[in-house]
C-alpha positions as CSV (number, residue, x, y, z in Angstrom):
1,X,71.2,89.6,111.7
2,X,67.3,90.1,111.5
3,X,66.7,86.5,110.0
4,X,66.0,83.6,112.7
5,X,65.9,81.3,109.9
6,X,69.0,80.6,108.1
7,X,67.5,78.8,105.2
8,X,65.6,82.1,104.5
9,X,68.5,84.0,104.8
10,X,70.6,81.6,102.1
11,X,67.4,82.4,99.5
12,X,67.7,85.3,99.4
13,X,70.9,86.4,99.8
14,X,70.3,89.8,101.7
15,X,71.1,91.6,104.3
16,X,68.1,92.9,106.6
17,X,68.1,95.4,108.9
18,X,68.4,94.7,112.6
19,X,65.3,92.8,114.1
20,X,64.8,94.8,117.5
21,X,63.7,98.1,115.6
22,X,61.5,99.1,112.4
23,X,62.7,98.9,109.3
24,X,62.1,101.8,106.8
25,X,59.0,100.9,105.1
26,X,57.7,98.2,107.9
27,X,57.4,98.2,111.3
28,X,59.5,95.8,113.4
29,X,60.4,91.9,112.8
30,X,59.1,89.5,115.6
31,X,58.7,85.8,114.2
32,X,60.2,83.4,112.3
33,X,58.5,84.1,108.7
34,X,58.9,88.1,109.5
35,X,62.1,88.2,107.7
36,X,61.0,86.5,104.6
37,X,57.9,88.5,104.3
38,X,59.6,91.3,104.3
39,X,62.4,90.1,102.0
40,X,59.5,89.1,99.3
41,X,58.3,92.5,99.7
42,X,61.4,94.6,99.0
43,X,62.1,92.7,96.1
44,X,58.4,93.1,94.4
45,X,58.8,97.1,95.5
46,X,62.5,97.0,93.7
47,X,61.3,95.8,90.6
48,X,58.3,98.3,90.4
49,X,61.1,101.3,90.9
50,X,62.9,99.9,88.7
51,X,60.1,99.9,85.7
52,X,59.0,102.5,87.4
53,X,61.9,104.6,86.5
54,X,62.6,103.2,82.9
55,X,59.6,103.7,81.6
56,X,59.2,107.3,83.2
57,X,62.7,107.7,81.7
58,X,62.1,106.0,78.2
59,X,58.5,108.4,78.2
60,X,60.8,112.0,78.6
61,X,63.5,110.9,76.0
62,X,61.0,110.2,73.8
63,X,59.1,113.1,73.8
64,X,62.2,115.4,73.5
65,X,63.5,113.0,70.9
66,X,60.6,112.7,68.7
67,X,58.7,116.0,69.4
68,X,57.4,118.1,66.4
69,X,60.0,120.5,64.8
70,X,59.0,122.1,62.0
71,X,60.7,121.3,58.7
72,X,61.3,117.7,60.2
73,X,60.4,114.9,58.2
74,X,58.3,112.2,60.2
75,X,60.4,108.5,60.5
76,X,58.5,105.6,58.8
77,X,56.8,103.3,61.6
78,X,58.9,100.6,63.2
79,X,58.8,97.5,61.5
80,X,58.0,94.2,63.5
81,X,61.1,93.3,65.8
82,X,61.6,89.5,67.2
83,X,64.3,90.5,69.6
84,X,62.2,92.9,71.0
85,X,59.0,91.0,71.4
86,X,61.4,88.1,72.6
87,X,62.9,90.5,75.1
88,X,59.6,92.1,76.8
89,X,58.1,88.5,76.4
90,X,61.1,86.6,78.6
91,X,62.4,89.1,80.7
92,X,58.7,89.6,82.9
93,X,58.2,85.5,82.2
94,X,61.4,85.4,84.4
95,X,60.6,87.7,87.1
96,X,57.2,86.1,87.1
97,X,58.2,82.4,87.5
98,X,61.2,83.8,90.7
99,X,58.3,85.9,92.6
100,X,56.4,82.6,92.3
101,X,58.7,80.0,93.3
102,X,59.7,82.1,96.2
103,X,56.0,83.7,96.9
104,X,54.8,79.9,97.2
105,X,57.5,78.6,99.1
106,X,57.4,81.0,101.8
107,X,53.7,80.8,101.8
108,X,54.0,76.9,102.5
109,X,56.6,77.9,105.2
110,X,53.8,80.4,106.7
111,X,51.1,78.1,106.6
112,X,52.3,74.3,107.2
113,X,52.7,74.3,111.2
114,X,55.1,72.1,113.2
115,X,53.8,69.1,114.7
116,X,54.7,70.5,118.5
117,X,53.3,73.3,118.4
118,X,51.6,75.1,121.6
119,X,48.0,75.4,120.7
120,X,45.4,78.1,121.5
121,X,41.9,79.0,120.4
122,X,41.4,82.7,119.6
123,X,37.5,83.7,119.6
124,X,36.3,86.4,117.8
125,X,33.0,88.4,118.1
126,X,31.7,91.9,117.7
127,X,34.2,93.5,118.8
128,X,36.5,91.9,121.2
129,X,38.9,89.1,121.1
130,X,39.2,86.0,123.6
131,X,42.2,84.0,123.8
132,X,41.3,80.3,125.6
133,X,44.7,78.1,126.7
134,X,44.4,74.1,126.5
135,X,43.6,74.4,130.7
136,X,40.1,76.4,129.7
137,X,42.1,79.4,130.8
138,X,40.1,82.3,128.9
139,X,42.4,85.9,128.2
140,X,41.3,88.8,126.0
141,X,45.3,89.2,125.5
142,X,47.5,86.9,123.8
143,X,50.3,85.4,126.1
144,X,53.4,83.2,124.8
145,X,56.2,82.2,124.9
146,X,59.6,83.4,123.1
147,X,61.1,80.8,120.3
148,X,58.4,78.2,120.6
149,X,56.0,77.5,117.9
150,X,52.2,78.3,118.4
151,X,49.0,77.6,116.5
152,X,46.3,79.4,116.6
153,X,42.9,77.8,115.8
154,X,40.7,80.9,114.7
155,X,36.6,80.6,115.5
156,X,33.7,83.2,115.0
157,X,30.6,83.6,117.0
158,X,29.3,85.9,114.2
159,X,30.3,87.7,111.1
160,X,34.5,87.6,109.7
161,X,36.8,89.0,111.6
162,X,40.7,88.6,110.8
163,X,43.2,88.3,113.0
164,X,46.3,90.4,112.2
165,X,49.9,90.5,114.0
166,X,51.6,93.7,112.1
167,X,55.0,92.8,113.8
168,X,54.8,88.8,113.0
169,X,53.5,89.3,109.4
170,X,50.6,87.4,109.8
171,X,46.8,87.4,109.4
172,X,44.3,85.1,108.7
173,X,40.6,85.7,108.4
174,X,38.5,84.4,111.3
175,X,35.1,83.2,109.5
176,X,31.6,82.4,111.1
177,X,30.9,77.8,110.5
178,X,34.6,77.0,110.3
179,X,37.6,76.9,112.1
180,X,41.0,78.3,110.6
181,X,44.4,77.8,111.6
182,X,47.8,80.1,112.0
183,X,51.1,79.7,113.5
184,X,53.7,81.6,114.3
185,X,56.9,81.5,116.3
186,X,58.1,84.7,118.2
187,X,61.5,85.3,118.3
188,X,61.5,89.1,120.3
189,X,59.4,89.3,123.6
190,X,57.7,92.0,124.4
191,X,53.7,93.4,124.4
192,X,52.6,93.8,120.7
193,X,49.9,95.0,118.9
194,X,46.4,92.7,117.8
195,X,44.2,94.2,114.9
196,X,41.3,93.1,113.7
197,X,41.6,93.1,109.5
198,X,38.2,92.6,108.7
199,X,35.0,95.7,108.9
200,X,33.2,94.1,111.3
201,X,30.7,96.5,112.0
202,X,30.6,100.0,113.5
203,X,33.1,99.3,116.4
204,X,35.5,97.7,114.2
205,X,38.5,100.0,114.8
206,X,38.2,99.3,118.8
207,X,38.5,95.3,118.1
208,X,42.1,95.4,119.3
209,X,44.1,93.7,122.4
210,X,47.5,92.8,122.4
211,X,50.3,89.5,122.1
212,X,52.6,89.4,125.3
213,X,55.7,87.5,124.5
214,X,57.2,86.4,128.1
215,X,61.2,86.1,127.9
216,X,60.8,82.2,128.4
217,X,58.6,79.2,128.8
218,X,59.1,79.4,132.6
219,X,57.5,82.8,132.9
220,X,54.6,81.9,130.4
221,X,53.7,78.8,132.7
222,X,54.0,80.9,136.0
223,X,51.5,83.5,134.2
224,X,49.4,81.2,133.0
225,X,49.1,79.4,136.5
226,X,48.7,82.5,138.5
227,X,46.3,83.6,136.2
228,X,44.1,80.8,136.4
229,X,44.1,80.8,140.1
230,X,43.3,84.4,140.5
231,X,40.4,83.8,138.0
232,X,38.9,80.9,139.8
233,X,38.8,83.1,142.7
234,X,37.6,85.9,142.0
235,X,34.0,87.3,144.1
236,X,31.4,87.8,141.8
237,X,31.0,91.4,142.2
238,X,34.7,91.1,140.8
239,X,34.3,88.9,138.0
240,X,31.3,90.4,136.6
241,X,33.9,94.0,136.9
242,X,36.4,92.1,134.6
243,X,34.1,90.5,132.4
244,X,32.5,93.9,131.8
245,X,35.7,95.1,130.3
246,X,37.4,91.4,128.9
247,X,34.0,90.5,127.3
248,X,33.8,93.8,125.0
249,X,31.1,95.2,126.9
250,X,32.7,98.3,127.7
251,X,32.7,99.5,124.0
252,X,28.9,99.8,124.0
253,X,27.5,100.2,127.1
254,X,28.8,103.0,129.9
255,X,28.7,102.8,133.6
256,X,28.5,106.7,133.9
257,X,25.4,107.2,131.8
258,X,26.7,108.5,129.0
259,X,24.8,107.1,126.1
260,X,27.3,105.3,123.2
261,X,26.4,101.8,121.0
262,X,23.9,100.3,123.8
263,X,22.4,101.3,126.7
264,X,24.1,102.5,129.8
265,X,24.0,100.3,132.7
266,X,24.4,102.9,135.2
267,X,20.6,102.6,137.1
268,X,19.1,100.1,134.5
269,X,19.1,97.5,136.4
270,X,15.7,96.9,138.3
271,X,14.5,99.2,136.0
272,X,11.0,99.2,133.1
273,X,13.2,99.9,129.8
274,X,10.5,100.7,126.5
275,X,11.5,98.1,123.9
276,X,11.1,99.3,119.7
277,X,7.7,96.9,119.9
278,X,6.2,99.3,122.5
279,X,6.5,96.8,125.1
280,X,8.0,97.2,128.5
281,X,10.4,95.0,129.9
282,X,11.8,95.2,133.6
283,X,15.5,94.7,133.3
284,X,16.0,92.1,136.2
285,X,18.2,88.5,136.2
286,X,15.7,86.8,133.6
287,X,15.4,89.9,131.6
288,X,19.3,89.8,131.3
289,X,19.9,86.0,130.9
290,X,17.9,86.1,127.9
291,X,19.1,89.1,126.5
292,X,22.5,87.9,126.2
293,X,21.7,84.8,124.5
294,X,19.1,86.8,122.2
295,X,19.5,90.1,121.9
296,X,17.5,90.4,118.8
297,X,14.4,89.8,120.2
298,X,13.9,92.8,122.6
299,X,15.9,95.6,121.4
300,X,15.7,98.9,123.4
301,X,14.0,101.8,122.1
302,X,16.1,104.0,120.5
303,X,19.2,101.8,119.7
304,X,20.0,99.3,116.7
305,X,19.7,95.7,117.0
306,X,23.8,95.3,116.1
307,X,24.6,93.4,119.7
308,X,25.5,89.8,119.0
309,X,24.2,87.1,120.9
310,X,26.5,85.2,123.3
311,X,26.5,81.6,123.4
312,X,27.3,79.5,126.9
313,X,31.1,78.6,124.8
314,X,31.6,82.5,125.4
315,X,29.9,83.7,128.7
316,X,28.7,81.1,130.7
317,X,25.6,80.9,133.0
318,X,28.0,82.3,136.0
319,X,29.8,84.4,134.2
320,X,26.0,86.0,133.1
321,X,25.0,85.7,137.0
322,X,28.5,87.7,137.8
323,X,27.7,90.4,135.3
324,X,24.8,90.8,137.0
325,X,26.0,91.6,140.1
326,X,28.0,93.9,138.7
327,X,24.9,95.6,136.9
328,X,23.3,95.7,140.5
329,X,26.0,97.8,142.3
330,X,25.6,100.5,140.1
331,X,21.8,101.0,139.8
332,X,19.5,102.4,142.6
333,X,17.1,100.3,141.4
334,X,18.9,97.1,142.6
């Protein structure tokens, strides 16, 4: 029974493969609104192999049928037919009106959220995600519960991003001066995959994490508690390790000295760095504290100004201080 929701079962009156494993065109089934998505979709595909295959069919028996053969009269042209305008006319007026009745019904369904639902803001920024609970809690993966609605309010520090949940069937775009919504409701728990849907800019393809659905609500709050303890406290030298990697920095800027998007940080702090204005800057705590709020305005030689700035909602003053110390422990310049 891969439907959780009967009354989408009773629509549609078929029966879907089993929810715990792919299907043949789509990967596995995981919420609430999966099954009816998926539904909709075999139905459209139907119909196209169904024209498909007439009219491929129609074309062949035509051309054998009416080919040149010499000695053959020609027919006279077809005369105007009613029943056949009529039929052509009413037969995709029909399809038409189902796919829409059913199109918008489930599309209500997918984007009118309960009233209880769980809620959790998902931040989005070149090219990382951050997941913050209602007790300030900040994750770069997505934890919740099984069977328990959640909505997700959607917010951009910089250019769109789309948030996209292959195995829930559903994505919403995530766009810079507003705030979006989407819920959905688990019903399989497990550790899937988060894609970004949008190009966002040259790392877009890393822009990934993942959605950990915990078996019940007891395990999701004993996660979510131990997680905020071990958070709060963390040394600096620690924090400013995870942030490296939770924060996106990672996909720009190595530890090892390889050069990639940005700078390495390996030795760079304590260090003169030539800026593209022929400047020199030393890359010390003030250097770094206005970097991350303004990147733009001194932008290392030899490297694009694509790093976005990072507001005090998304890195804090401490977390900035933390990063920091993690800069200075691996650079002999410290």
């Amino acid at each position: 029974n891969c439907g959780t929701n009967e009354e989408t079962q009773r629509m549609w009156n078929l029966t879907l493969c089993d929810a715990n494993g792919p299907t043949f065109w789509l990967p596995q089934r995981a919420s609430t609104v999966a099954g009816g998505a998926d539904a909709l979709f075999n139905v459209i595909l139907w119909i196209c192999v169904f024209f498909f295959a007439l009219v491929t069919v129609l074309l062949v028996l035509f051309v054998i049928k009416y080919r040149h053969r010499p000695g053959v009269e020609r027919d006279t042209a077809a005369s105007h037919s009613m029943a056949l305008e009529a039929t052509w006319t009413l037969i995709p007026t029909v399809i038409v009106v189902f796919l829409y009745y059913y199109g918008f019904k489930h599309y209500l369904r997918m984007n009118v959220e309960p009233p209880n639902a769980y809620e959790i803001t998902a931040h989005a920024q070149m090219w990382q995600w951050g997941f913050e609970y209602p007790n300030g809690y900040s994750d770069p993966e997505l934890h919740v519960p099984v069977h328990a609605p959640v909505l997700m309010v959607l917010e951009s520090a910089d250019v769109i991003h789309s948030l996209f949940v292959p195995v829930f069937r559903v994505k919403k775009d995530v766009v810079p001066g507003r705030y979006n919504r989407l819920w959905f409701e688990a019903t399989e728990p497990g550790t899937f995959d988060i894609y970004c849907a949008a190009y966002c800019g040259t790392n877009h393809s890393a822009m990934r994490s993942h959605v950990i659905v915990h078996k019940d609500q007891a395990e999701f709050d004993r996660w979510l508690a131990d997680a905020t303890a071990r958070a709060d406290n963390l040394p600096p030298l620690e924090k400013g390790r995870k942030l490296y990697v939770t924060k996106g920095c990672a996909q720009c800027h190595s530890i090892d000295g390889t050069r990639i998007t940005g700078p390495s940080w390996k030795d760079v702090f304590g260090s003169m760095q030539p800026m593209t204005d022929g400047s020199q800057s030393l890359v010390d705590e003030t250097f770094v504290h206005n970097f991350v709020r303004n990147p733009q305005a001194k932008v290392p030689m030899g490297y694009s100004p694509v790093m976005p700035p990072f507001p005090t909602s998304l890195l804090s003053e401490n977390d900035v201080d933390a990063l920091i110390t993690f800069m200075k422990s691996i650079s002999v310049h410290a």
